[in-house]
Each structure stands twice: as structure tokens, then as C-alpha cells.
C-alpha positions in Angstrom: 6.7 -38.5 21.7 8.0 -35.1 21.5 6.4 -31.7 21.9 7.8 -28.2 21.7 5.5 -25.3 22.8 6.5 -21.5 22.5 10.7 -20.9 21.8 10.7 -23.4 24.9 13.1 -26.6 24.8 11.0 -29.9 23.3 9.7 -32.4 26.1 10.4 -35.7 24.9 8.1 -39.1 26.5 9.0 -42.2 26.2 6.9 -45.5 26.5 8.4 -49.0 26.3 5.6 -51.9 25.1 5.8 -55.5 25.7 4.8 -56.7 22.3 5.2 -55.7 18.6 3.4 -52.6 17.4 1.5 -53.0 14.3 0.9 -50.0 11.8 -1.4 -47.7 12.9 -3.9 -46.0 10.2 -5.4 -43.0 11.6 -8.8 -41.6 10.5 -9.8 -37.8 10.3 -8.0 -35.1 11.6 -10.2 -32.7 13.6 -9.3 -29.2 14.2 -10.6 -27.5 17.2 -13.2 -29.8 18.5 -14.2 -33.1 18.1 -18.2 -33.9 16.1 -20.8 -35.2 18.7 -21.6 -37.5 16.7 -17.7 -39.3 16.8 -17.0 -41.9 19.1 -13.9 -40.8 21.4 -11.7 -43.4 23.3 -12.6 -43.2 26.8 -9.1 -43.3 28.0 -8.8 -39.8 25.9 -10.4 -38.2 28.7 -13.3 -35.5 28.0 -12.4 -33.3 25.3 -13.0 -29.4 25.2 -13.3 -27.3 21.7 -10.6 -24.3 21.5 -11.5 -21.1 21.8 -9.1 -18.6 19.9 -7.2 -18.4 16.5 -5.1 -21.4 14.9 -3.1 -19.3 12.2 -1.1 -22.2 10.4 -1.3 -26.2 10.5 1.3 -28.3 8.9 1.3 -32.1 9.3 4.7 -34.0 8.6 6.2 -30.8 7.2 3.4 -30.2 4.5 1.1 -27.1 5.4 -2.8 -27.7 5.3 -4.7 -24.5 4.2 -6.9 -24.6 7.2 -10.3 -23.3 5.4 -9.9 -24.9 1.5 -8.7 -28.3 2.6 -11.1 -29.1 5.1 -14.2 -31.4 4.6 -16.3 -29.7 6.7 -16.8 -27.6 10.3 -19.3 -25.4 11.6 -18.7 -22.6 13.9 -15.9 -20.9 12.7 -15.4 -17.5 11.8 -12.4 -15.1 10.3 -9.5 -14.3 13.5 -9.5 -10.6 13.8 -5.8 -10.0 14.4 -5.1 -7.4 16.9 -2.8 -5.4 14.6 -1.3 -3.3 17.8 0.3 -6.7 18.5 2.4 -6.1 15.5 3.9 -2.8 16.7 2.8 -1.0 13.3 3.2 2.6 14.2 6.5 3.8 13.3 8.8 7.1 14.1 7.2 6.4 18.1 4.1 6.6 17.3 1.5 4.9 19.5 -1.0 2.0 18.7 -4.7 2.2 20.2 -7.2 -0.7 19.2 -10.4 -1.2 19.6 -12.8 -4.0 18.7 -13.6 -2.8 15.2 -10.5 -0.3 14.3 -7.3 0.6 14.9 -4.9 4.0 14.7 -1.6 5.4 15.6 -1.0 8.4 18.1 1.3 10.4 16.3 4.2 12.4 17.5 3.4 16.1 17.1 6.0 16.2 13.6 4.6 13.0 12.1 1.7 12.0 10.4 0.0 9.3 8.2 -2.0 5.5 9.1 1.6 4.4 10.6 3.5 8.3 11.2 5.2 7.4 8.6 5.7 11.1 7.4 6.6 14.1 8.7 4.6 17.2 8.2 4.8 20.8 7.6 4.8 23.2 10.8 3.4 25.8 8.8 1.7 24.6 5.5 1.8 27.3 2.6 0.1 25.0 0.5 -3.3 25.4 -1.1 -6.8 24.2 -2.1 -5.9 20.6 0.3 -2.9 19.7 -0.7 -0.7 17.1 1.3 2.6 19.8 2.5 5.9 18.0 2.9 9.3 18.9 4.0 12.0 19.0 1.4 14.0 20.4 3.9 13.8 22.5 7.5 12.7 25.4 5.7 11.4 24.8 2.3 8.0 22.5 1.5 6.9 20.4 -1.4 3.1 20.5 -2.3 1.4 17.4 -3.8 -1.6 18.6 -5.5 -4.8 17.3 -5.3 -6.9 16.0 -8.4 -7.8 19.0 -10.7 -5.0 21.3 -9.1 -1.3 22.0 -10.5 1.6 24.2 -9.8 4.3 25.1 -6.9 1.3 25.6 -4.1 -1.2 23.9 -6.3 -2.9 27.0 -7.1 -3.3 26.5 -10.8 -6.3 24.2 -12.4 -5.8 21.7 -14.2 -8.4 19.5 -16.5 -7.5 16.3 -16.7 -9.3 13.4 -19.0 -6.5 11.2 -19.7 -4.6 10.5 -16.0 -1.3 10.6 -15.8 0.3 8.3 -12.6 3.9 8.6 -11.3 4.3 6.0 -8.7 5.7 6.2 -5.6 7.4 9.8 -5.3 10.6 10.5 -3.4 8.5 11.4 0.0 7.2 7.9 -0.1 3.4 9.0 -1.5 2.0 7.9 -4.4 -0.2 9.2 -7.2 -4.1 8.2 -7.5 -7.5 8.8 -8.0 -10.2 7.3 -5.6 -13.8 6.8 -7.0 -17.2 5.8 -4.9 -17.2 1.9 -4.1 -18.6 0.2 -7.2 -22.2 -1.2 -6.4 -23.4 -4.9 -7.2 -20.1 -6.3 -8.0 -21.4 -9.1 -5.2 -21.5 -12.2 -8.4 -20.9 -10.6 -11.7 -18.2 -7.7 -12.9 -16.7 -6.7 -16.2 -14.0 -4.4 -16.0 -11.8 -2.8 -19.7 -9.3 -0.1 -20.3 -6.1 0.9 -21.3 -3.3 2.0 -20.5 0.2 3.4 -21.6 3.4 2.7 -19.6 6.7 5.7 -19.4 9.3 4.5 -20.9 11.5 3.1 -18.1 12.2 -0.3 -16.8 10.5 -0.1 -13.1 6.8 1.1 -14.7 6.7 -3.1 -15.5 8.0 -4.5 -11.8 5.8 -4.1 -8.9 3.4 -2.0 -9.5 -0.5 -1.6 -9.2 -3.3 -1.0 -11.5 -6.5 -1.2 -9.2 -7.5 -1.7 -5.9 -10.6 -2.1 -4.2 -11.3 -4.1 -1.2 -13.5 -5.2 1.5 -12.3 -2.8 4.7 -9.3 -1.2 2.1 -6.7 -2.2 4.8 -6.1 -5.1 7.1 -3.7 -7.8 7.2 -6.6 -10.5 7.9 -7.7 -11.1 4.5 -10.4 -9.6 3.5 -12.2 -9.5 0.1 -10.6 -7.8 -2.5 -10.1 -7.7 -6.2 -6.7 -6.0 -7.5 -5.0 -5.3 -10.9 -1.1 -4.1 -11.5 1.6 -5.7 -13.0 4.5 -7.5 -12.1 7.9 -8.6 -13.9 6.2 -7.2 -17.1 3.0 -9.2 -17.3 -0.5 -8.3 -15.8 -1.8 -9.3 -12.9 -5.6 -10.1 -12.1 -6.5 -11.4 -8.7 -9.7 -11.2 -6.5 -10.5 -13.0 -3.1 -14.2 -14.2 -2.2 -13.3 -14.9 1.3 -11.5 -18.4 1.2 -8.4 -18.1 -1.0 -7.0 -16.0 -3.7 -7.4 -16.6 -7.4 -5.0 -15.3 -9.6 -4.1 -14.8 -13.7 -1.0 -13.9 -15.0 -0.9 -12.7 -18.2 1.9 -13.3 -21.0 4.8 -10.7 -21.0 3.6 -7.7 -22.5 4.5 -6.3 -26.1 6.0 -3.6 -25.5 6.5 -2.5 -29.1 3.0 -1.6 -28.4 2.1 2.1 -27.6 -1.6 1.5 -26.0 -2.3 -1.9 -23.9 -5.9 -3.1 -23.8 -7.3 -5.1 -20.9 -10.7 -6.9 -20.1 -11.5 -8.7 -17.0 -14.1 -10.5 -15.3 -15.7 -12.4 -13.2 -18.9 -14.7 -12.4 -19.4 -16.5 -8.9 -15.7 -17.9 -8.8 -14.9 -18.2 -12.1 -13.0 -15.0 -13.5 -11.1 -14.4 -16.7 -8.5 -12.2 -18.3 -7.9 -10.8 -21.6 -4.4 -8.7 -22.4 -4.1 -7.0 -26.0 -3.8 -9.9 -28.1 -2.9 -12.5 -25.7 -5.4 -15.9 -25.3 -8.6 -14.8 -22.8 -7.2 -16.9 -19.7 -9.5 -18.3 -17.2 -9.0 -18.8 -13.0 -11.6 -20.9 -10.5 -11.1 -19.1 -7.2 -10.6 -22.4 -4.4 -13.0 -22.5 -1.5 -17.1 -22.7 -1.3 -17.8 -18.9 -1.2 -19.0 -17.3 -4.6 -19.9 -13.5 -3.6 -17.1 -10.8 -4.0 -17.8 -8.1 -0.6 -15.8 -5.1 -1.1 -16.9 -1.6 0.9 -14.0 0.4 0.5 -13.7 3.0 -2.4 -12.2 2.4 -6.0 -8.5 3.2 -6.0 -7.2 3.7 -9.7 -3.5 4.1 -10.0 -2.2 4.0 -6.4 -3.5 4.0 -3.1 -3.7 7.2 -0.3 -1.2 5.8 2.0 0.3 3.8 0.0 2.3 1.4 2.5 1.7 -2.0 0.9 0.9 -3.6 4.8 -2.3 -1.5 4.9 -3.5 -3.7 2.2 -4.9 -7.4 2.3 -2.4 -9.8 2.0 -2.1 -11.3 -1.6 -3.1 -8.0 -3.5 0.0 -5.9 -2.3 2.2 -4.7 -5.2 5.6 -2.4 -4.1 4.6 0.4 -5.9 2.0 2.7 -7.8 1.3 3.1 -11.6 3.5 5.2 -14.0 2.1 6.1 -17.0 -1.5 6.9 -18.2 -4.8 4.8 -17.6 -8.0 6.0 -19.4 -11.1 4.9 -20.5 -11.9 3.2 -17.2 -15.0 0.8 -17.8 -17.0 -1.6 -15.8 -20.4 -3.2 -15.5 -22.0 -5.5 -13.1 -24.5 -6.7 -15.3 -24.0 -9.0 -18.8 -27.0 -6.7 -20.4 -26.1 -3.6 -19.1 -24.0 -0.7 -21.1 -20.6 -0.3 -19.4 -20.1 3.0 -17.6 -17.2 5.0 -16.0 -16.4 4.3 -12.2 -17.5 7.4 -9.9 -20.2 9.7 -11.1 -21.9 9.7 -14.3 -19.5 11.8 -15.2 -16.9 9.7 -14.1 -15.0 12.2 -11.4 -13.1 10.8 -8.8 -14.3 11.9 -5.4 -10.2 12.6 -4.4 -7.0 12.2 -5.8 -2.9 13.4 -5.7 -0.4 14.2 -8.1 -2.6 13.1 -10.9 -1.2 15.1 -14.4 -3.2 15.0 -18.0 -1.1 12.7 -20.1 1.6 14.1 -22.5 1.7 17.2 -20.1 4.7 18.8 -18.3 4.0 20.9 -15.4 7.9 21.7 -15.7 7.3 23.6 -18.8 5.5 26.4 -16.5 8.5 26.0 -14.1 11.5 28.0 -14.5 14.3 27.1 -11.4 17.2 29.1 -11.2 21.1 28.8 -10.4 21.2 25.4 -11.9 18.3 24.1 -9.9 16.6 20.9 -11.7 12.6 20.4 -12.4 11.1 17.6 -10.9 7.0 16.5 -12.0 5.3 14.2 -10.1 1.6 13.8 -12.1 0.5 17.0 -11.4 3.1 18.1 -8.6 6.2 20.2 -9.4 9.0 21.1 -7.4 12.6 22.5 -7.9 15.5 20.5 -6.9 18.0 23.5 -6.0 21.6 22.8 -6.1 23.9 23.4 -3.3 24.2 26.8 -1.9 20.6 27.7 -3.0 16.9 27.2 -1.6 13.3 28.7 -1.7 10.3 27.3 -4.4 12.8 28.1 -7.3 15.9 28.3 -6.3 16.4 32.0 -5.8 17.4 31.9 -2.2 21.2 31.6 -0.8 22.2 29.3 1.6 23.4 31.0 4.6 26.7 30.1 6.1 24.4 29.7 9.4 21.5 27.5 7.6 21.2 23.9 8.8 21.0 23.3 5.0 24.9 24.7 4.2 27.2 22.0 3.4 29.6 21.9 5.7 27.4 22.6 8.8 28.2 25.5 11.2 30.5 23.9 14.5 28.6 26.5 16.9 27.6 24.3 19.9 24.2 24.4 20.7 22.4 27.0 22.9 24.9 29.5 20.8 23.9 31.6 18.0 25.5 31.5 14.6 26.4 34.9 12.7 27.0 35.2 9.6 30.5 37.5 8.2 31.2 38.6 4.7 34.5 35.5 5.0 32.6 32.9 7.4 30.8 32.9 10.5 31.2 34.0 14.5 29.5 32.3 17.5 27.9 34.2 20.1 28.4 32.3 23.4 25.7 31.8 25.9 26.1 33.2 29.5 29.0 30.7 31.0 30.7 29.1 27.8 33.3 30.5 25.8 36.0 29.0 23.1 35.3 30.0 19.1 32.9 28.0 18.6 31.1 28.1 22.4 32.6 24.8 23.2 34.6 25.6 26.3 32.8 26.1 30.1 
């Protein structure tokens, strides 16, 4: 006998019998406690049931899923994991849990679920918009739904969304709607959508999202859409597994793709363009869907894929356009758009109208380059320039100027018509301040 516990050596027991042992059969396996009702060798000794979480159970190197293979139990409920356990919080931030939630204590730059950004000391931004740092002087705004422009300042009306995926400050672009009612047993989801013309719109990237808490690592309930290695992606979770369809590769001689979806109890189904309607049983005894958090259309509001269940994670948000958003949760009802009647998001970032270019309102200058995110636009200013559009000269003295200044620090830099001059602190000295 041989048992390893922890990253501890393995304890190995060794027991010599007299006589031949014949094959032994075994009978059930019971995890956690053993049935009343099961007669126990007395030389077993009294047993006691675990209390606490068994995450993974493999027998002779084959892994038994602990909820859908088992013939029965009672008394056993979801593990909460305590996520601080994980160290989640990045850039020093601090995790704090409770019983219920748990956040990170940012550093005073940072910001975001895991302070995964940095933030704007002062935010020239308007009408809410998310202020990042391109640099340590200039800001990028990402508008908010309905808003457009350098400081988001111009209005936009959008009925075809436009999505651009993850942008270069790690955000991506969305739309969030209220949490769809009575989806419990019975949904039909259709729309379309159109993919930019590049090859990482068909990789990794997701469609929908909506989910039982909207972030956890415990597997909740959720139902997602996106695509992956250019075919769709349906998959939902009722509590004890994941079922999933995956589509044919797209045609993507096609302009506008089509998709329907369903689902009744824990059967769902999926229809793409043309393609065969392909059908999923989802494993497990549990029929009804529980999903809380809002409707996420196009990306997610921090989108770091670990805030997400596990199973309905894709790398990276939607690029292109999705419209005509339908759903019902009733076979004899009409279907309707997601949100209000109207079908308005209640938020939303860097969402664009399709076929629009924000750029065409943008004019940089000295060679500086337009770059559109959905509705966001910023210009990328070559070297030797800065400011919203590239009107601004890099200072000799600017942390931006390439090479940096050598003036040691706790000196002042000074800019000359040829170069620079340091100004030395009380008790240094040298041309650059470097000498005591």
C-alpha cells in the first residue's frame, strides 16, 4: 500500500500473508460518507462523513466527474471557492472576501475587478466614459453607448452595433441589457451578424454571455455564444455539466450569418445559415437554466476571461456587427429585442453604428495615424509629437522623448534651443547631477 498526501514523499506499507490471495471484486465506491443503511466491516473502525470540498477524483488514472457519474448522494451542495486563495488581484492589489463576494483593494493608480488597469489622475473625459493613459500626459477616452468623438462629447445613434474586440488597453467593446426573465426551461434566441474582414474576428471570440452570478470560477449557470476556429459555438450549463454545439466552419463567401438557438429542459439546439439544426442533451439531472446577471452582447465590462464561469470563457470580444437581436421564452410568444421594448442597452463601451468611421471626423497631424475602436477614436502621434491630435512637440525634457533625458533624479531638466541643461539639487553636481 502506498499513499502520498500534499507534495510530501509517498508512505509505502507492506503486509506479508500466509496463504494465496484470491481476486478481490470490490463493490460501490462511496464518496464522502458511507449510507446507513451499508453494512461496514467492523475491523474498519467507525467511520465519519467529510466535511469540506473534494475538487477532482480519478481512480486507476481515469477521472470520475464527481456529480454526473455518480448514482446517487444526498447532502451535497456546490464548494464555494475562496477566490482570495488564488491571489487574483494583480499590480499589488489586495484581496478581501467575504462569505458571499469578493474585491481587490487597489493601489491608488490602478483600477478594475483585478487592478488590472491604470487610471487617469485627472480625467478630461466626458458624459462617463472609462479615461485611460496612452501615455504620462495624454488620455484615451472609451465612449460610452450613444457617445462618440475624442472626449466622447459627440452623439451618436446607433441601430446596427458595431464591436471591435479587445482594444490595445485590454477593454473590450459591448452592450449590456437587463437579465432576460423566464429563460428557467424554455429560450429561443436569432440574429445576425457580419464579421471584419481579418483573420482573428473567427478565433476566440464571444458572441453572448449571460450567466448565473456573471463571474466566478465555481461554475455557475450560464449560457454563452461566440465562435471559435471559425465555427459557432453554443453552450449553456444547468448546474451539472456543460452542453455544447459546434457548428460547421462558416461560409465565409457569405456577407450576413444567421443564427437560431434554443433550448428546452436539457435538450438545446443550434441552427447556423444553412448548416443542419444540430442538437445537444446537457449531462446531469438538473433541467432549469438560473442566470441573474445582465445580458452581455458583444463583450463583457471587464473583460478578463477568469471573471467568467469556467467552460464559457472565449479570449476575446466580437468584431464586426450583431443586429437584430431576438429572443423568446415562450413557443407561442412573438419574439422581442433583449432590454426595453425598445431594445436599449442599459450600458455599453466603444460601441460604433456599422459601416461608420469615427476617423472620418478625425483629422491628426504631423503624420499621426487614426485609430477607431467602435465608437472610440484616438490619434496615434508619431515620435516627437503628442496632445489629442498630434499638434504638441515632444520636449527634449518630456518622459515621452526618445532618447530619455540622463538628468538624475531630484534634478530638474531644461530645455536649450541645441539640447538640455540640468539644474543640480543642493549637494550634487557633474552635467547631469550625478556627482556628490
Amino acid at each position: 500500500i502506498e499513499m502520498a498526501a500534499d507534495r510530501n514523499p509517498p508512505v509505502q506499507h507492506r503486509l506479508s500473508l500466509s496463504y494465496q490471495a484470491s481476486q478481490i471484486t470490490f463493490g460501490s465506491i462511496f464518496l464522502g460518507n458511507v449510507p446507513v443503511h451499508k453494512d461496514v466491516p467492523r475491523c474498519a473502525g467507525q467511520i465519519h462523513g467529510f466535511k469540506g470540498c473534494i475538487r477532482d477524483f480519478q481512480v486507476n488514472n481515469k477521472e470520475l466527474f464527481i456529480i454526473d457519474e455518480a448514482l446517487g448522494g444526498q447532502n451535497v451542495e456546490n464548494c464555494n471557492v475562496p477566490i482570495c486563495d488564488y491571489n487574483p488581484c494583480h499590480n499589488g492589489g489586495t484581496c478581501t472576501s467575504d462569505a458571499e463576494n469578493w474585491f481587490c483593494e487597489c493601489p491608488k493608480i490602478y483600477s478594475g475587478k483585478l487592478c488590472q488597469f491604470v487610471t487617469c489622475d485627472e480625467n478630461p473625459c466626458g458624459n462617463g466614459a472609462t479615461c485611460v493613459p496612452k501615455s504620462r500626459h495624454d488620455v484615451v477616452c472609451l465612449c460610452p453607448y450613444g457617445r462618440s468623438g475624442i472626449l466622447c462629447g459627440d452623439v451618436i445613434s446607433i441601430s446596427q452595433p458595431s464591436f471591435s474586440g479587445t482594444d490595445f488597453f485590454g477593454y473590450t467593446s459591448f452592450l449590456a441589457y437587463s437579465a432576460i426573465p423566464n429563460v428557467t426551461f424554455y429560450y429561443e434566441f436569432s440574429l445576425k451578424f457580419q464579421l471584419v474582414n481579418h483573420h482573428s474576428a473567427l478565433q476566440d471570440n464571444l458572441i453572448f454571455f449571460t450567466g448565473q452570478k456573471g463571474q466566478g470560477l465555481n461554475g455557475d449557470d450560464f449560457l454563452v455564444l461566440g465562435l471559435h476556429d471559425g465555427r459557432v459555438v453554443y453552450s449553456y450549463n444547468l448546474g451539472s455539466g456543460t452542453a455544447t454545439i459546434i457548428s460547421k466552419p462558416l461560409d465565409l463567401t457569405l456577407s450576413i450569418h444567421v443564427i437560431h438557438l434554443g433550448r428546452y429542459l436539457q435538450k438545446g439546439w443550434l441552427k447556423v445559415d444553412d448548416q443542419r439544426n444540430k442538437t445537444v442533451t446537457s449531462p446531469g439531472r438538473l433541467v432549469g437554466l438560473n442566470v441573474f446577471s445582465q445580458f452581455y452582447l458583444g463583450g463583457y465590462h471587464e473583460y478578463t476571461p477568469e471573471l467568467l464561469p469556467k467552460g464559457s470563457r472565449f479570449k476575446n470580444g466580437f468584431q464586426g456587427c450583431i443586429f437584430d437581436v431576438q429572443v423568446r421564452t415562450n413557443m407561442n410568444q412573438e419574439f422581442v429585442s433583449p432590454g426595453t421594448p425598445e431594445g436599449h442597452p442599459n450600458s455599453g463601451r466603444s460601441v460604433g453604428q456599422c459601416k461608420d468611421s469615427p476617423c472620418s471626423l478625425i483629422k491628426c497631424r504631423h503624420g499621426g495615424k487614426c485609430v477607431e475602436s467602435g465608437s472610440t477614436v484616438y490619434c496615434a502621434c508619431l515620435a516627437g509629437w503628442k496632445g489629442a491630435f498630434c499638434t504638441e512637440m515632444v520636449s527634449v525634457c518630456d518622459p515621452e522623448h526618445d532618447p530619455p533625458h540622463l538628468c538624475k533624479q531630484g534634478s530638474t531638466c531644461v530645455p536649450l534651443p541645441n539640447g538640455y541643461t540640468c539644474h543640480c539639487p543642493l549637494g550634487t553636481t557633474g552635467t547631469y547631477c550625478e556627482q556628490g
